[in-house]
ZAMI-624242 format. One line per 8 residues: number of its first residue (from 1); their letters; for each residue x, y, z of C-alpha. Coordinates in steps of 0.02 Angstrom, whole numbers. Each point is the difference from the previous one (the first is absolute). Example, Ala and Ser with C-alpha at 12.3 -4.5 7.8 and 13.67 -1.06 7.14 Angstrom:
REM ZAMI-624242
1) as) 615:-225:390 ~ 69:172:-33
REM end
This chain:
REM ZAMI-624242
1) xxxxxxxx) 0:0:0 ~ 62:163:-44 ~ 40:132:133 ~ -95:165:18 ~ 163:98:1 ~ 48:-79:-157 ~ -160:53:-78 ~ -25:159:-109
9) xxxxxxxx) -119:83:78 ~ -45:88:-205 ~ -67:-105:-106 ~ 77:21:-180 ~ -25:-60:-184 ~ 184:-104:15 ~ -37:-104:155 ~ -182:-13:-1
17) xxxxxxxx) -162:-91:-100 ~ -179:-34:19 ~ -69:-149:-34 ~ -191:-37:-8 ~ -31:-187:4 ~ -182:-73:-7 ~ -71:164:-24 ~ -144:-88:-119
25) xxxxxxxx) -152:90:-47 ~ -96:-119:84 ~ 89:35:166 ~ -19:184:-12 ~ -185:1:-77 ~ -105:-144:92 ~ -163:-13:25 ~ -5:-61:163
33) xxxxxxxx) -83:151:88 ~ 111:-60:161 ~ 166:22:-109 ~ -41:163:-77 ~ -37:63:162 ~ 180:-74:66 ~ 98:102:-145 ~ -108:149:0
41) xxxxxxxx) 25:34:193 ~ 174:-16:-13 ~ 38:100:-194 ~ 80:-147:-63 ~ -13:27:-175 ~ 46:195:24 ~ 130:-49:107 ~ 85:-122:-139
49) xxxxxxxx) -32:108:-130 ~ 91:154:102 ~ 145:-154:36 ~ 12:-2:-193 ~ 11:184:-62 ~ 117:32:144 ~ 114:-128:-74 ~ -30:45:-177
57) xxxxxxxx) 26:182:46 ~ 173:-52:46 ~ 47:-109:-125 ~ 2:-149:117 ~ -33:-161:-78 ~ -192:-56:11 ~ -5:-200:-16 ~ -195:-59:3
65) xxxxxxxx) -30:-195:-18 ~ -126:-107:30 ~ -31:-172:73 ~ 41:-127:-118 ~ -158:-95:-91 ~ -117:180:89 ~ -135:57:-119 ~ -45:174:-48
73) x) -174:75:0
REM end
């Protein structure tokens, strides 16, 4: 495990990524009232999708794969 002191405590576009994994359509947009409720009360989806323009702002590289054999609606 890493140290804290070792740590950069700025993130930059050399030493840093985002990675989305899973992040299917059908995960973010169910119809489950009970799930939509779960990611609405905690901004999930505007919460990734800040996650992603921060990255791409800094020309971090964005990696976004999902599960093998997963479906898309």
């Amino acid at each position: 495990m890493a140290k804290i002191s070792r740590m950069e405590k700025e993130l930059s576009a050399q030493n840093t990524g985002l990675i989305m994994f899973d992040s299917l359509n059908g995960y973010l947009h169910p119809r489950d009232p009970a799930k939509q409720k779960f990611l609405a009360d905690r901004n999930i989806l505007p919460n990734m999708q800040r996650l992603l323009q921060g990255a791409r702002g800094f020309a971090a590289p964005v990696g976004i794969k999902a599960r093998a054999g997963a479906k898309r609606q």
